[in-house]
C-alpha positions in Angstrom: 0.0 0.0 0.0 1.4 3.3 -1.0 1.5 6.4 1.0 -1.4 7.9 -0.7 -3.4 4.9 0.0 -2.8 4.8 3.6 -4.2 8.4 3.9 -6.8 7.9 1.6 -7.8 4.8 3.3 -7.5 6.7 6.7 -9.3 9.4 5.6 -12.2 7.6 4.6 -11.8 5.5 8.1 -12.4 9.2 9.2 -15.4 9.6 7.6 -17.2 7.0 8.6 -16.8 7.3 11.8 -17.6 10.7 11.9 -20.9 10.1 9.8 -21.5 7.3 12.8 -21.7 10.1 15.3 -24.4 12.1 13.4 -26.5 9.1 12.9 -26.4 8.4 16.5 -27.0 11.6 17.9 -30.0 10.3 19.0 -28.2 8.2 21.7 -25.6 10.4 22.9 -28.4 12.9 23.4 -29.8 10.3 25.8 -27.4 9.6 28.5 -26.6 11.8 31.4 -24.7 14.9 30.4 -21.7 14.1 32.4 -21.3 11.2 29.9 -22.3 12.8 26.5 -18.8 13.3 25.5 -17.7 9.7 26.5 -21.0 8.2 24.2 -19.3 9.6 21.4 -16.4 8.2 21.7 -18.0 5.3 21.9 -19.7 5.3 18.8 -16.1 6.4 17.4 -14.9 3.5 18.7 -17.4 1.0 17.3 -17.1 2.6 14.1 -13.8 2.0 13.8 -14.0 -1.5 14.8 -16.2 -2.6 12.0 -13.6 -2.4 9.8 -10.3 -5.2 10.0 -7.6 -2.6 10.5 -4.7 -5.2 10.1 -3.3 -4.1 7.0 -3.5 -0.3 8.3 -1.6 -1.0 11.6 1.2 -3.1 9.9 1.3 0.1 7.3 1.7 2.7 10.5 4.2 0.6 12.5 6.4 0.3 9.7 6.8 3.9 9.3 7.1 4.6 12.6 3.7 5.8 13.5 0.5 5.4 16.2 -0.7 2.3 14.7 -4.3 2.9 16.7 -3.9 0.0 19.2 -4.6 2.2 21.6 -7.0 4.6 20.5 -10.1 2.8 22.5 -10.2 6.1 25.0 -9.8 8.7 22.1 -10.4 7.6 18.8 -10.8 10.7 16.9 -7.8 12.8 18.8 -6.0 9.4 17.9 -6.9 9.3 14.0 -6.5 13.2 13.6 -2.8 12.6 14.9 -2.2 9.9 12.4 -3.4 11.5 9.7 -1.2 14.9 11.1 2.0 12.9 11.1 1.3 11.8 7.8 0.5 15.5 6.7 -3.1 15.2 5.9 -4.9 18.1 8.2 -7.8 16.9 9.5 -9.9 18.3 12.2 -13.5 17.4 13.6 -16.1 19.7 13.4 -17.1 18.6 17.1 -15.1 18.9 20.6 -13.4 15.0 20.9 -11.5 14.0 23.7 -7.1 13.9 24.1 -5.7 10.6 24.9 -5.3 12.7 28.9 -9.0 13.5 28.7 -9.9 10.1 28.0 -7.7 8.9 31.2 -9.3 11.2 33.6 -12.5 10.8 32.5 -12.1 7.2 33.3 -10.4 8.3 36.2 -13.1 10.4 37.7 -15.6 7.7 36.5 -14.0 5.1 38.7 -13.4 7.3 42.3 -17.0 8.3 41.8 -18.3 4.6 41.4 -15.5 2.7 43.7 -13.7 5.4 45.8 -10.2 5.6 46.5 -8.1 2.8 46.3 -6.0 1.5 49.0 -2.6 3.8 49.5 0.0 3.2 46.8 -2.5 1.2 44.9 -4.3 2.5 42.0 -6.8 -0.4 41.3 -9.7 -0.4 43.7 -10.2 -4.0 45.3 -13.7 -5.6 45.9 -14.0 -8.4 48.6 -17.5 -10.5 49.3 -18.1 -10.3 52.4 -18.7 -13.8 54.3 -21.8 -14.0 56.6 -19.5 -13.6 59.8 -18.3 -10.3 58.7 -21.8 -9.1 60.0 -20.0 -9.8 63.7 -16.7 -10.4 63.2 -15.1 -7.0 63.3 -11.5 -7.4 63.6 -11.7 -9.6 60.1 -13.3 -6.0 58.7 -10.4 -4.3 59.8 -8.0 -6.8 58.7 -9.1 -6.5 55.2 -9.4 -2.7 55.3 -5.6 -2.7 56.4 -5.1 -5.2 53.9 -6.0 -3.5 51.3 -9.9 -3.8 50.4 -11.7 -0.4 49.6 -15.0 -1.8 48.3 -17.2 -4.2 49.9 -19.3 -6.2 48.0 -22.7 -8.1 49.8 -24.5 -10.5 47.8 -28.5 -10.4 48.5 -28.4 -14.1 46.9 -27.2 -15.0 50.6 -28.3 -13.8 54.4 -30.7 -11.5 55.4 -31.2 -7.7 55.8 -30.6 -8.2 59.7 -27.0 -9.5 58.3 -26.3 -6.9 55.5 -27.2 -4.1 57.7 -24.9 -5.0 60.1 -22.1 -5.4 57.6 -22.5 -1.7 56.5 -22.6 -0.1 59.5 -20.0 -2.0 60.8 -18.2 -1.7 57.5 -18.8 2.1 57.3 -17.8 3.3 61.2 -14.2 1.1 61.0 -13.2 2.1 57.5 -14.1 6.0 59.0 -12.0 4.9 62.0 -9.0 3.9 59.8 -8.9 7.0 57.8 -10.0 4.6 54.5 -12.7 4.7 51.6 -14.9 2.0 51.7 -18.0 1.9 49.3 -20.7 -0.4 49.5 -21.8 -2.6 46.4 -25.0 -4.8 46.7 -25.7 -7.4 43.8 -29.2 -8.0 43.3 -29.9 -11.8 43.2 -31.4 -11.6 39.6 -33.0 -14.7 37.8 -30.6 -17.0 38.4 -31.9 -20.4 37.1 -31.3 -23.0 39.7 -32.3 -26.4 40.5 -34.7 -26.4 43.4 -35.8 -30.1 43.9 -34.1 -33.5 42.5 -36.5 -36.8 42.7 -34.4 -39.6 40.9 -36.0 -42.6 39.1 -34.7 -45.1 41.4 -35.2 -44.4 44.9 -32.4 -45.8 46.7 -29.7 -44.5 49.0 -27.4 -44.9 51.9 -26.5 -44.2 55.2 -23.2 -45.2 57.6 -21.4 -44.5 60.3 -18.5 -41.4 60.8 -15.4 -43.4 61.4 -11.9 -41.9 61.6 -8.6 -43.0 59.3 -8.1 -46.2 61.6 -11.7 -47.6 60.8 -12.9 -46.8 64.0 -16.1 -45.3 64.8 -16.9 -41.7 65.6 -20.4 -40.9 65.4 -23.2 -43.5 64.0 -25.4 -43.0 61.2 -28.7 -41.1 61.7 -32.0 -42.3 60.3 -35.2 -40.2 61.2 -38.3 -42.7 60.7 -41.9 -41.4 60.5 -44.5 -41.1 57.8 -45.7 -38.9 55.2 -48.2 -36.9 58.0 -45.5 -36.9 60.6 -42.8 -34.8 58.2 -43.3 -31.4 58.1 -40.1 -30.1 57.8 -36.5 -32.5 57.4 -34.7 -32.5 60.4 -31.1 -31.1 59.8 -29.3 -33.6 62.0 -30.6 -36.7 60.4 -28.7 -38.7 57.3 -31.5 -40.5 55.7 -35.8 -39.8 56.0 -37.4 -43.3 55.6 -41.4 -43.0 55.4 -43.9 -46.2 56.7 -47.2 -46.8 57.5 -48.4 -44.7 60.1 -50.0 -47.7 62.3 -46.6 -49.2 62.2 -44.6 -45.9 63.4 -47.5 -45.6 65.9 -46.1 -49.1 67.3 -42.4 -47.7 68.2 -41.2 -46.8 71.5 -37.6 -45.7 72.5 -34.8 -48.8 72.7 -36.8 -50.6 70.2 -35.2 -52.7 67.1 -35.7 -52.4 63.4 -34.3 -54.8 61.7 -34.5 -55.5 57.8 -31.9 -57.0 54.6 -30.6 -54.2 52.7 -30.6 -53.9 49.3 -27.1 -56.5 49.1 -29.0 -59.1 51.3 -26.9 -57.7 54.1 -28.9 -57.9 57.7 -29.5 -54.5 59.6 -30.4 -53.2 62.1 -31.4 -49.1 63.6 -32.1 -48.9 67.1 -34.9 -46.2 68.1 -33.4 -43.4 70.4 -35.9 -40.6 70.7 -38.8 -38.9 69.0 -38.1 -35.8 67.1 -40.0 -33.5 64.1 -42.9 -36.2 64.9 -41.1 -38.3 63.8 -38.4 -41.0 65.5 -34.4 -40.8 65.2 -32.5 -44.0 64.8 -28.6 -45.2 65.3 -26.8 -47.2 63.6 -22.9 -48.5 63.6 -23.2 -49.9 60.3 -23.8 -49.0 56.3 -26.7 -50.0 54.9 -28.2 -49.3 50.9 -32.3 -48.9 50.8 -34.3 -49.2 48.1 -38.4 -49.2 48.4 -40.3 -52.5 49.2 -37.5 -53.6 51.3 -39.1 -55.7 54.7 -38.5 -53.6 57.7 -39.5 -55.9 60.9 -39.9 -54.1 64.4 -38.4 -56.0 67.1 -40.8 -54.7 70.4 -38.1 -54.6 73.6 -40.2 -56.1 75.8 -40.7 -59.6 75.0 -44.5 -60.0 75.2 -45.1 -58.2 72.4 -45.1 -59.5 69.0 -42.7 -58.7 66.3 -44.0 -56.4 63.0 -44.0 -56.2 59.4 -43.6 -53.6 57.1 -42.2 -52.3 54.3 -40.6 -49.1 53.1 -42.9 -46.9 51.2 -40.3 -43.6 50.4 -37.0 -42.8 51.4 -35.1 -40.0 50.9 -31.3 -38.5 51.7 -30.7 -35.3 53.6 -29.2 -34.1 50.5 -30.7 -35.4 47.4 -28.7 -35.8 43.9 -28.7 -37.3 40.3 -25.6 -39.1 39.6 -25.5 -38.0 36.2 -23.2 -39.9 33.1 -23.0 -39.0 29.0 -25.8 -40.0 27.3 -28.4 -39.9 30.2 -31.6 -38.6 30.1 -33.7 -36.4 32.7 -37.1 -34.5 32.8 -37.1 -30.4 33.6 -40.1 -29.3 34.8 -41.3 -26.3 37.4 -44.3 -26.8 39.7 -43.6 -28.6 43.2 -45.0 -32.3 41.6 -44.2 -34.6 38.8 -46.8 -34.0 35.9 -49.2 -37.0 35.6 -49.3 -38.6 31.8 -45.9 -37.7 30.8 -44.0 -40.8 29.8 -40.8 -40.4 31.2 -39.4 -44.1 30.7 -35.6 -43.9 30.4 -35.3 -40.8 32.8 -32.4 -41.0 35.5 -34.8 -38.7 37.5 -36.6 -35.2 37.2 -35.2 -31.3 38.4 -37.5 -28.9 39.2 -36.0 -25.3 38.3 -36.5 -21.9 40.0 -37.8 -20.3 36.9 -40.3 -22.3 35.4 -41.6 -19.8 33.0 -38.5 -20.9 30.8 -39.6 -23.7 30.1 -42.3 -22.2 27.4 -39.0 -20.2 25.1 -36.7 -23.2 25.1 -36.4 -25.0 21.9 -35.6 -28.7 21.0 -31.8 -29.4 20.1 -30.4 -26.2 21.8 -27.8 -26.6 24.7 -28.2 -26.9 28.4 -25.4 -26.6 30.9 -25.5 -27.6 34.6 -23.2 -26.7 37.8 -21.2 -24.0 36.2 -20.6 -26.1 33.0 -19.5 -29.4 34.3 -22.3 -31.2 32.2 -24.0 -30.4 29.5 -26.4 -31.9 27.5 -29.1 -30.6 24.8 -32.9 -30.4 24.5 -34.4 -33.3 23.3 -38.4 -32.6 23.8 -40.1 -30.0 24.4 -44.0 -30.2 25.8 -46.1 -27.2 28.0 -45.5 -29.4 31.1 -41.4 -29.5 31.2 -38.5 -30.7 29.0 -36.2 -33.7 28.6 -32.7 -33.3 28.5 -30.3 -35.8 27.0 -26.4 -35.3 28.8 -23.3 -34.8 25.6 -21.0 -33.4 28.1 -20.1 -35.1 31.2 -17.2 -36.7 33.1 -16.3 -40.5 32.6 -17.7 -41.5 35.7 -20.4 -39.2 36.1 -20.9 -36.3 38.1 -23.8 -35.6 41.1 -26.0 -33.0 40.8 -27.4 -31.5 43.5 -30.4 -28.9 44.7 -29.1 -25.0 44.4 -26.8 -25.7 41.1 -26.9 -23.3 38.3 -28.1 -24.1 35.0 -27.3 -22.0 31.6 -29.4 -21.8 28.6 -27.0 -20.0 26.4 -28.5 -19.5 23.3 -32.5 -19.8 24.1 -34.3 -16.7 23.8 -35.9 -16.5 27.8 -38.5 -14.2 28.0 -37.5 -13.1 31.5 -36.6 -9.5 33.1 -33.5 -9.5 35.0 -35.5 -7.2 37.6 -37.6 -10.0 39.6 -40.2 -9.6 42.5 -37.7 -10.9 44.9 -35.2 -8.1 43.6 -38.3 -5.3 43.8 -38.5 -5.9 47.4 -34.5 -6.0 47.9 -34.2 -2.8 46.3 -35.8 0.0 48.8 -33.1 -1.5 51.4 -30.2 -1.0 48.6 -31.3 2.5 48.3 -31.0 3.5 51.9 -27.5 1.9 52.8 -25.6 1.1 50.0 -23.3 3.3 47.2 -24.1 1.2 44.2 -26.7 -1.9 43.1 -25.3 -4.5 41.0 -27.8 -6.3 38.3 -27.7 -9.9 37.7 -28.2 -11.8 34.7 -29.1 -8.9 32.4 -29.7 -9.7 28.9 -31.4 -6.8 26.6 -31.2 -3.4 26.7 -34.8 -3.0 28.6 -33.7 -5.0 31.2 -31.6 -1.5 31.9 -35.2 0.0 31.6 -37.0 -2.2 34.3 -34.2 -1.2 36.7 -34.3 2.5 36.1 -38.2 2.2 36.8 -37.6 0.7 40.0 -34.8 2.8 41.2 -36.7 5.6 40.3 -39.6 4.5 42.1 -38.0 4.1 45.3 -36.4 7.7 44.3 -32.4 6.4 44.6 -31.1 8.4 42.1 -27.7 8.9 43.3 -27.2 5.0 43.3 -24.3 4.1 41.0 -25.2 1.1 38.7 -22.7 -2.1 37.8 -23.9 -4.2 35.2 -22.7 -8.0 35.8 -21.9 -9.0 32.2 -22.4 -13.3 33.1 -24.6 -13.7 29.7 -24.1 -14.4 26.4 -26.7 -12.1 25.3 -25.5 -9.4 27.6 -22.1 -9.3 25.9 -23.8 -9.6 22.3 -25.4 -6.5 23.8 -23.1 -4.9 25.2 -22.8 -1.5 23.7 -26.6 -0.7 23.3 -27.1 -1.4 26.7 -24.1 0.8 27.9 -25.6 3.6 26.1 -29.0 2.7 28.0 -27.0 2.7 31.2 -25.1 5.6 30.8 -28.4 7.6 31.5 -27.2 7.2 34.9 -24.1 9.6 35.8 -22.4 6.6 37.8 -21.7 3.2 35.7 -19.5 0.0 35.8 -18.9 -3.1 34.5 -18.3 -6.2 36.2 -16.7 -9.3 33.9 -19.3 -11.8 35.8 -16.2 -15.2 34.0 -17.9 -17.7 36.1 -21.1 -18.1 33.7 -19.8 -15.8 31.3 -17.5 -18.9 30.5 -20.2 -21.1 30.2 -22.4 -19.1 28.3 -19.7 -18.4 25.6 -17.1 -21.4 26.0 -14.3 -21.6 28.2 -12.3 -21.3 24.8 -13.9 -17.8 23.8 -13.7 -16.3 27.0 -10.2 -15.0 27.4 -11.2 -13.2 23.7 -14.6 -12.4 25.5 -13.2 -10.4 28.2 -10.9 -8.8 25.9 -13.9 -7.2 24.2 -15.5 -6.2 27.3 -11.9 -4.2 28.7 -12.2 -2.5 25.3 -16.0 -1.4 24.8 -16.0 -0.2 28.2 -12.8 1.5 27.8 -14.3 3.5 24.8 -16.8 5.0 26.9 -14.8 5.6 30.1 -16.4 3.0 32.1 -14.7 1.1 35.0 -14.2 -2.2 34.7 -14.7 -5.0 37.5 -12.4 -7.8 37.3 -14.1 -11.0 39.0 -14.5 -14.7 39.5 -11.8 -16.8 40.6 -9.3 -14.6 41.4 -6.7 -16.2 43.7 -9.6 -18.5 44.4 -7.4 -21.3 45.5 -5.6 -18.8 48.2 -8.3 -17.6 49.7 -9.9 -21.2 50.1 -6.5 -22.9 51.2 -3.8 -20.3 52.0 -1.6 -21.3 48.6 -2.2 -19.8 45.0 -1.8 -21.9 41.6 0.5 -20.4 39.3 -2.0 -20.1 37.0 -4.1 -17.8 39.2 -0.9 -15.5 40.0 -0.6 -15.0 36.4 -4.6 -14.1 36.0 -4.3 -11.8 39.5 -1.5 -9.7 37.4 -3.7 -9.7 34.1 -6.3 -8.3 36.2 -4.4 -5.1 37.0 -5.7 -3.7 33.5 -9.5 -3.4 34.9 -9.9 -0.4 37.2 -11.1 -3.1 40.2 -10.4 -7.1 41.0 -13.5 -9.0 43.0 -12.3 -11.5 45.3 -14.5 -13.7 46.7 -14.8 -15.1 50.5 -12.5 -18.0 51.9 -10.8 -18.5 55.4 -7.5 -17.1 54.2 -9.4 -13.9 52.5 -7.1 -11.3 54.0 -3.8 -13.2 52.8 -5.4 -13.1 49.3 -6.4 -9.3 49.4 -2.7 -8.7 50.8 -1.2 -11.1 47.8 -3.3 -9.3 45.3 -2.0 -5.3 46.3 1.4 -6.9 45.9 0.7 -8.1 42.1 -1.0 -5.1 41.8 1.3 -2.9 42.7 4.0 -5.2 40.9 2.2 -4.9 37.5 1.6 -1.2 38.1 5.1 -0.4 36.9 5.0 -2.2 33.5 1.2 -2.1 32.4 -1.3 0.3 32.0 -4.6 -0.8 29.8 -3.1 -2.1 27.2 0.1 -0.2 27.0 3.4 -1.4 28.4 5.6 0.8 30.6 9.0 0.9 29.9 10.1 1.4 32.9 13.9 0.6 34.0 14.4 -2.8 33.8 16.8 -3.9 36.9 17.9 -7.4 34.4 19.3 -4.8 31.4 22.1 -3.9 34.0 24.0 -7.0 32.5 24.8 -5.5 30.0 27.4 -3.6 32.7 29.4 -6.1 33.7 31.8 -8.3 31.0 30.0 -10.8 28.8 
């Protein structure tokens, strides 16, 4: 490419992007005022991305000039200086912002959103706070010292009683200490869960605690009672076996049970005392139930005669569907199974959180469960539910369990991400905290249904962060940026736990790529989260891998680290990356600072 052509080709670059401005007046003329200026830029920005710039850049470097790598902050000031190097004058018609306008627009963006970082630090640090931070004080001040400058409370978990004592505690120490401490609260969203699990064949376990030399340490629990009796499970037992009433009527404290397990093995529980209606049993040995197996009761007085029954229901304290490739379960919402539906072949049925799904799901599109470790696709679709055939799963098959996630990447759920638990959540947000994070957004008008409700409950001064964990939330991305920039106080959070699963563990390191640079464009701040020196804060010592993510991080204006007993070591590790990474790194462009390792070339070779 000539000389002339790399103008030419940059001036009509120029164009475009300016003619991209004027079209989309309407939507800079939307957002807040504070963030007009910023909008534009942002339409610059995705102007210029809609062309594949390679050839261009290769052209600029190897004259020695701006190849627009970094331009995401200040993309006309960046073209105009490209073009004025090459000695085309060019100048907009309209104010545009300087490469240093750009940074402290960010700048002022992020201390109004997050606050002041920790001294010496310039990324603002996020921690979770675990449910004992509502007493625990000195683990507050720990992790203010430490390093933390934002606290984040998840309304998924706990109560009001708990978050409002996490603020005020939160609030008076970081006063005390002389440090900023804002105060995020993440909405719970619709979060599709499992809620109940009822596998096909009812069968289960129970046994004894014993220690590493075989010997015992506590026996196995079985509550016995019948389906009037339960109410509500009793937390302490291991196994919920159901029987005839008359027969439970029959059982007195130091009575027998005795029955063959499902092996042929003989059992025996010995009755200790009546709770939840119901009776608790020991038992110093392992035993596997199925229904219809013989349970005898074995009176302990001798003059009465023995009984016969047999098992109607049986159930484990914590139910699950071991799961295996090319299995097959039934989804359906509703609190029973749906009569008439042939479910022959089914390892068991889930019952989800958000049943309404079930009506915008379509057959052959994909399912994943517990943050992507099986997947599987839709294989019928009826008005009652869905079955699901597993493609993705480990050799031996992996339990799931109530309260696991499940992503429906690519089906088109009619669902807000503003839900009636959230609606109630939100008057409380308004009142104590600095800034409401919203879960599971998808569309543009889930911005909409958020601003309706803030508004309602008159918390305009609440900064937003929108938790970007869906595929269709990234695919949205800049639409629904310029919806939230209406607000004078915005950020991003990079939600990679189900942002992973939703586009694929391979895309997602390009995925949050993207995200640093749209939100860049328009001077947004950027929340780094999920996983970050996961495996310290849960056991004291990091992977290498995570290091190397904790440093990568440094280019977002915040890291998120989530709860574990060694927390405040993590936050402490993480300033020290930080502050590390700092020195060579800022966004995307290296530092050259003074390398200490290119003083070799002092000394003899």
């Amino acid at each position: 490419m000539s000389r002339a052509e790399l103008i030419n080709s940059l001036v009509d670059l120029y164009n475009e992007i300016l003619q991209a401005e004027k079209a989309h007046q309407n939507f800079i003329d939307s957002v807040h005022e504070d963030n007009r200026l910023s909008a534009a830029n942002l339409i610059h920005y995705l102007a210029l991305r809609r062309f594949d710039l390679r050839q261009i850049q290769d052209e600029l470097t190897d004259i020695g000039i701006s190849s627009l790598g970094r331009s995401e902050s200040c993309v006309i000031w960046s073209l105009e200086n490209v073009l004025n190097a090459l000695g085309k004058k060019v100048h907009s018609p309209t104010k545009h912002i300087s490469r240093n306008e750009g940074a402290e627009l960010l700048l002022r963006n992020t201390r109004r959103l997050l606050g002041e970082p920790h001294p010496g630090c310039h990324t603002s640090i996020m921690v979770t706070l675990p449910t004992e931070a509502a007493e625990n004080q000195k683990l507050l001040v720990d992790l203010l010292k430490a390093g933390m400058n934002v606290i984040r409370i998840n309304c998924a978990h706990d109560s009001p009683d708990v978050w409002i004592r996490m603020i005020e505690n939160s609030r008076r120490l970081s006063q005390e200490l002389g440090y900023s401490c804002k105060i995020v609260m993440d909405l719970p969203g619709p979060k599709l869960r499992i809620v109940a699990i009822d596998p096909s064949v009812k069968a289960c376990f129970f046994r004894p605690l014993r220690d590493p030399f075989g010997r015992i340490i506590e026996p196995a629990k079985v509550w016995i009672g019948n389906d009037e009796s339960m109410a509500d499970p009793i937390l302490e037992a291991d196994l919920f076996l159901k029987f005839d009433k008359e027969w439970i009527d029959g059982l007195k404290v130091g009575d027998v049970v005795r029955f063959f397990d499902a092996r042929g093995k003989a059992r025996t529980l010995r009755i200790d005392h009546v709770v939840e209606r119901g009776w608790l049993s020991y038992s110093t040995q392992t035993g596997y139930l199925k229904e219809g197996i013989v349970f005898v009761h074995l009176p302990d007085s001798p003059e009465l005669p023995q009984r016969a029954t047999t098992l109607k229901s049986l159930s484990p304290q914590q139910p699950f569907l071991l799961v295996k490739k090319n299995d097959r379960l039934w989804i359906q919402g509703g609190q029973s199974p749906i009569k008439g539906i042939k479910q022959e072949g089914m390892v068991g049925t889930l019952w989800i959180s958000q049943p309404q799904i079930l009506h915008d799901v379509k057959v052959d599109e994909p399912i994943w469960f517990d943050d992507g470790k099986i997947g599987g696709r839709i294989l019928q679709c009826t008005d009652d539910g869905a079955a699901v055939e597993i493609t993705h799963a480990p050799s031996k098959g992996l339990k799931l369990r109530v309260d696991r996630g499940i992503n429906l990447p690519v089906s088109d759920l009619k669902i807000s991400a503003i839900t009636d638990q959230d609606l109630k959540i939100l008057s409380f947000i308004g009142k104590h905290a600095d800034a409401v994070g919203i879960s599971f957004l998808r569309i543009p008008s889930d911005i909409d249904d958020l601003e309706k409700a803030l508004n309602y409950e008159s918390t305009q001064n609440l900064g937003i962060i929108l938790k970007i964990e869906t595929r269709k939330a990234f695919e949205n991305l800049p639409l629904i940026l310029l919806k939230a920039m209406k607000n004078r106080s915005v950020g991003v959070m990079i939600a990679r736990g189900d942002l992973a699963v939703e586009c694929g563990y391979e895309r997602l390191a390009e995925v949050q790529e993207e995200i640093l640079w749209i939100s860049e464009a328009a001077h947004i701040p950027v929340i780094w989260a999920t996983q970050v020196l996961e495996s310290l804060a849960k056991t004291g010592i990091p992977s290498r891998a995570e290091v190397t993510d904790a440093a990568m991080a440094q280019r977002s204006e915040c890291v998120m680290l989530n709860k574990g007993p060694y927390i405040v070591e993590a936050v402490k590790s993480l300033v020290d990356i930080l502050k590390r990474m700092e020195t060579h790194q800022r966004k995307k462009r290296s530092m050259l600072r003074k390398l200490h390792i290119a003083g070799l070339l002092n000394q003899p070779l």
